[in-house]
VMD Tcl script that draws the C-alpha trace (Angstrom):
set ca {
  {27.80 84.92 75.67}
  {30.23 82.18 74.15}
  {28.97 79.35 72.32}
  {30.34 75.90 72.87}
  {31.84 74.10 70.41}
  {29.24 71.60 69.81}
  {29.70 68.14 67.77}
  {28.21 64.88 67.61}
  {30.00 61.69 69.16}
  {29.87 58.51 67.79}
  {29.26 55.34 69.50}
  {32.71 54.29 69.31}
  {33.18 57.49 71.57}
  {30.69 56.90 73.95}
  {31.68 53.25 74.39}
  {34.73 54.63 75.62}
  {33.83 56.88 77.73}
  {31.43 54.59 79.61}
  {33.86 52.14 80.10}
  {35.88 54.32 81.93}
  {33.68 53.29 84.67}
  {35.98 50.20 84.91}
  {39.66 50.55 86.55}
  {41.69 48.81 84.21}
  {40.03 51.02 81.88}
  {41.30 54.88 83.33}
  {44.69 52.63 83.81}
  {45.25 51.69 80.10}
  {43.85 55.42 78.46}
  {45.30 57.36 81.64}
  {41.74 58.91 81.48}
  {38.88 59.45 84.52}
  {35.38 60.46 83.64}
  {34.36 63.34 85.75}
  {30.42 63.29 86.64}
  {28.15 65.86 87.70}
  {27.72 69.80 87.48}
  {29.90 71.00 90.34}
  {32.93 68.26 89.80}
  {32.48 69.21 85.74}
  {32.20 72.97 86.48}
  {35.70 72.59 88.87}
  {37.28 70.34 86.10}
  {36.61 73.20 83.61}
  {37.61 76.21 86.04}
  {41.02 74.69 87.39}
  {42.06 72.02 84.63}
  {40.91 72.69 81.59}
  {43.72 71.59 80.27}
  {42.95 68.06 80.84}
  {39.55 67.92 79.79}
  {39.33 66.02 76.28}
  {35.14 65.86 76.00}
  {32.08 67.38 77.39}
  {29.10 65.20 77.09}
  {25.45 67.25 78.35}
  {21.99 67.59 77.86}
  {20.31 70.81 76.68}
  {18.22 70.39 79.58}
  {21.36 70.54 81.74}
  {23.50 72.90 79.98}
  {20.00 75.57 80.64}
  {20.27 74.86 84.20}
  {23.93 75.84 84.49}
  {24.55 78.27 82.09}
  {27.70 79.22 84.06}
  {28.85 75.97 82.83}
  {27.91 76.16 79.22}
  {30.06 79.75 79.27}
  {32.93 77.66 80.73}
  {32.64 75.22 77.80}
  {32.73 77.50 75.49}
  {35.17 79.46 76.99}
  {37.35 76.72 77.50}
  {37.48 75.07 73.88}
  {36.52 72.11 74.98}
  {34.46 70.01 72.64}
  {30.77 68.98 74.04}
  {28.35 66.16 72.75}
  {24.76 67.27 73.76}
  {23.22 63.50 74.41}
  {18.99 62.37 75.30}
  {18.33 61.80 78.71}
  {18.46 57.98 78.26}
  {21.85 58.60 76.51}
  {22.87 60.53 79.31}
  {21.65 57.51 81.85}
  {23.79 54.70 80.00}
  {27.23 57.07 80.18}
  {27.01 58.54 83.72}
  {23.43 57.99 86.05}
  {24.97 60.15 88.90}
  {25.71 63.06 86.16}
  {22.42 64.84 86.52}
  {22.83 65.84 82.76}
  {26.93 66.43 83.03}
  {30.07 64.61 82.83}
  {32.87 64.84 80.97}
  {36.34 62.80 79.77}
  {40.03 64.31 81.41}
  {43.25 63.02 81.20}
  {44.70 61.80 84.43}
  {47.62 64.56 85.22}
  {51.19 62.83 86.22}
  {51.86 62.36 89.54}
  {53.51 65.34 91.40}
  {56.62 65.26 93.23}
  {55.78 65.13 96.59}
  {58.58 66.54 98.26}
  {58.43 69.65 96.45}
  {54.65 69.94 97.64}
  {55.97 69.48 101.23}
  {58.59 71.95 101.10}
  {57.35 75.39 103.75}
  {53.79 73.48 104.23}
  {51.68 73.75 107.16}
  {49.90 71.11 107.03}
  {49.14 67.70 105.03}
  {46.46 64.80 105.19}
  {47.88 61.39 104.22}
  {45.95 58.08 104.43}
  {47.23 54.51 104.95}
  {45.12 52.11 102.73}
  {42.25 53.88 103.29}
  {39.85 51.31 101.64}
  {36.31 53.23 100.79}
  {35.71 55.72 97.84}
  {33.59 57.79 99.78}
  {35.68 58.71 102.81}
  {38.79 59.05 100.52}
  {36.56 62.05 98.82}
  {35.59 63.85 101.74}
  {38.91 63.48 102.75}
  {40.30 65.12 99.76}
  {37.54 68.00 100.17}
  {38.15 68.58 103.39}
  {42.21 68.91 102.50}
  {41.11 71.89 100.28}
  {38.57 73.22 103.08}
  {40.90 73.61 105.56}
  {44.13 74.65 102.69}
  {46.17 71.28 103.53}
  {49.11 72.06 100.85}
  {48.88 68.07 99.91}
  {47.03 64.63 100.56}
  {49.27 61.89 100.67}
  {47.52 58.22 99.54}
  {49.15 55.30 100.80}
  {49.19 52.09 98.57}
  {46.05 49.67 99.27}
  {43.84 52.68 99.20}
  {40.81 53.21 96.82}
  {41.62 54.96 93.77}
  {41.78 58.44 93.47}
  {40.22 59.01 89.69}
  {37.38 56.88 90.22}
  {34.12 58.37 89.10}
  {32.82 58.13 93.06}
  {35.98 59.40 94.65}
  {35.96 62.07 92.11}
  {32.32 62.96 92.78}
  {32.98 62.87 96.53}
  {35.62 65.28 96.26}
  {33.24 67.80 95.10}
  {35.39 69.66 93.04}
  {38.10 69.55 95.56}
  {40.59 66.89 93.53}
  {40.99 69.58 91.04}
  {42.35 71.82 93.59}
  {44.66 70.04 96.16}
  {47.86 68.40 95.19}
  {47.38 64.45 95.50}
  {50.36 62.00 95.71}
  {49.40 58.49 95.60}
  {51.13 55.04 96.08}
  {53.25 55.65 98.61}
  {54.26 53.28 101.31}
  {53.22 54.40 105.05}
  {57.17 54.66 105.91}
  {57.96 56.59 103.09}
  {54.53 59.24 104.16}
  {56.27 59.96 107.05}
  {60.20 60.67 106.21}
  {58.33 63.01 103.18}
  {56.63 64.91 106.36}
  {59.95 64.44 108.66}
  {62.30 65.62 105.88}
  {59.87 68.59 104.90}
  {59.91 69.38 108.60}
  {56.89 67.98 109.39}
  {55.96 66.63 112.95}
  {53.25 63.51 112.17}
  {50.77 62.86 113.97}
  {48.43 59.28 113.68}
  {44.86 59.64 114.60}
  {44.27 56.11 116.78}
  {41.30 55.56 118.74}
  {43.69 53.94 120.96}
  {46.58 56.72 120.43}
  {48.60 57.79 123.80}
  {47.74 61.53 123.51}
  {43.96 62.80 123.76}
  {43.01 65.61 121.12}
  {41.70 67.85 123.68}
  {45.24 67.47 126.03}
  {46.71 68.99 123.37}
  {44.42 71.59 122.50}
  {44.84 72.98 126.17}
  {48.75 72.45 125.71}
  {48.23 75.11 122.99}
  {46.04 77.43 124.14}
  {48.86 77.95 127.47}
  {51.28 78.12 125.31}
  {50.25 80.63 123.17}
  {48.52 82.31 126.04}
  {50.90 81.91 128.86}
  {54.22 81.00 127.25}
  {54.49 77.64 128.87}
  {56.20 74.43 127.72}
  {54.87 71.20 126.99}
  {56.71 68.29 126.75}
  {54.37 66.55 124.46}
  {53.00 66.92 120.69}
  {52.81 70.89 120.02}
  {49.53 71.65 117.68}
  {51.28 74.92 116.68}
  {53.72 73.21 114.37}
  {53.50 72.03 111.18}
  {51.68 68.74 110.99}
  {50.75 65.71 108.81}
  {48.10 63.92 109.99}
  {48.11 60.22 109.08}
  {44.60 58.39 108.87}
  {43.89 54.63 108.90}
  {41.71 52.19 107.55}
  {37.81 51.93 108.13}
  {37.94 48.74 110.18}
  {41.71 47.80 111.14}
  {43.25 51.09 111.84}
  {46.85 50.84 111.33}
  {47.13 47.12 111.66}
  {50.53 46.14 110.01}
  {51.66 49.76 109.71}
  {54.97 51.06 111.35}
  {53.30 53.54 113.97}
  {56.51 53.27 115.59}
  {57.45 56.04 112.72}
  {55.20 58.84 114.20}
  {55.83 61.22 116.49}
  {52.33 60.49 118.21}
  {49.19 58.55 118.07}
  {46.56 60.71 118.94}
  {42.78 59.91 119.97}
  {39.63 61.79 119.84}
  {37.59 61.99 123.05}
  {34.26 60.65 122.56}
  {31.42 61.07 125.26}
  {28.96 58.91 123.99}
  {28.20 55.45 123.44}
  {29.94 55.68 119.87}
  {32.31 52.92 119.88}
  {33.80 55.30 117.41}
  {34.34 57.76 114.70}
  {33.72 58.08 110.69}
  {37.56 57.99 109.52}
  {36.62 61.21 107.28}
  {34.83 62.72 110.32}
  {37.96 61.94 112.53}
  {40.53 63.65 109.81}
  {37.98 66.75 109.45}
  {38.49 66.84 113.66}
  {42.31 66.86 113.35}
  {42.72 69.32 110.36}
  {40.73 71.58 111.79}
  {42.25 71.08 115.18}
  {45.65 71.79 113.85}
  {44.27 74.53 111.45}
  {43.05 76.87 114.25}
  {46.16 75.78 116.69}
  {48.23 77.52 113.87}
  {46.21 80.28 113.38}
  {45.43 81.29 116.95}
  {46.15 84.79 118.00}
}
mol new
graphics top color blue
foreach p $ca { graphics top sphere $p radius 0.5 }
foreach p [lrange $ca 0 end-1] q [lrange $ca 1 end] { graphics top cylinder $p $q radius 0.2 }
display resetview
């Protein structure tokens, strides 16, 4: 087995990195601090280029030796800390967390080019849903997630943490404007679909449109599932309120047959992808 490269950190060091909990923070060092054994062990497996520090307890660097071998495999320089030292940098870290440089942004076009499918969100406000989002991108092998402006911030330590591992993996644009999400689908030939709890088209219309088409050859003159889609998500309470839907080619709903009055906006884009995923698959 590999041994880590192992060194002490001052408190000059550690202030940093705690303070990387703040936004202004990640924007002035162009650093995120990644927290937790499986976002850490992704970090290390898929970006290790990025990764600046390691900071771990013994105690957590036993449990996962997979990690340590990663550490050391990697180069990457780790500061074993106490458990209260561990607390004050990162208390969702269970032991693990570590310092990365925040890649450049990719083009987006280029990530477009031949894709199948793409997630993109229009200030998409919570942390939490932006994460799962992300993950479920990778799940279902989305070839990017496009992050409109006004939405939370893709580096922060909970998005990060909600991603599982996934930000690491998918291709993530952010900043764009909603108009511009949609000619980068259009141009990339694209169709783009908006999932509206109020859209025109119901989910499961055009899963049966699919199904006969692939089955029985027939045409439908409406949204085709079979093509290459970007799915465009809204925000947790006002949907696309002040957002050019006009741009789409359809606002789709999701049946519901309960008394929900509606969906999680991560649960609704895990629907869709997968929707699309298996319409594009089907044989």
């Amino acid at each position: 087995m590999n041994t880590p490269r192992i060194k002490g950190a001052s408190r000059t060091q550690l202030q940093r990195a705690q303070r990387l909990h703040r936004r202004e923070q990640r924007e002035r060092y162009r650093q995120a601090l990644v927290e937790g054994p499986q976002a850490v062990r992704e970090l290390l497996a898929w970006s290790a280029d990025t990764v600046r520090d390691v900071y771990a307890t013994e105690e957590a660097l036993e449990r996962h030796p997979d990690i340590r071998e990663l550490i050391a495999v990697t180069g990457a320089w780790t500061h074993l800390l106490d458990a209260a030292a561990m607390r004050d940098l990162s208390g969702d870290g269970q032991g693990l967390a570590a310092v990365a440089d925040i890649p450049e942004s990719r083009e987006p076009s280029a990530l477009m080019y031949g894709a199948q499918l793409v997630i993109a969100v229009a200030e998409l406000s919570d942390p939490g849903n932006l994460g799962t989002i992300v993950r479920t991108a990778d799940a279902v092998g989305a070839a990017a997630v496009l992050i409109g402006k006004g939405s939370a911030e893709l580096y922060s330590p909970k998005v990060i943490r909600s991603t599982a591992g996934s930000v690491f993996h998918v291709p993530c644009v952010t900043g764009l404007e909603f108009a511009d999400m949609v000619r980068l689908a259009h141009d990339a030939g694209l169709q783009c679909f908006a999932a509206d709890g109020a859209g025109e088209w119901e989910l499961q219309a055009l899963v049966n449109a699919a199904w006969e088409k692939r089955l029985l050859g027939t045409w439908f003159d409406g949204p085709d599932l079979t093509r290459p889609t970007m799915w465009i998500l809204g925000n947790e309470a006002h949907g696309f309120t002040g957002q050019s839907t006009e741009l789409v080619d359809a606002r789709v709903s999701i049946p519901l047959q309960g008394q929900a009055e509606s969906l999680n906006v991560s649960m609704a884009g895990a629907i869709c992808a997968y929707t699309s995923l298996f319409a594009q698959n089907a044989e």
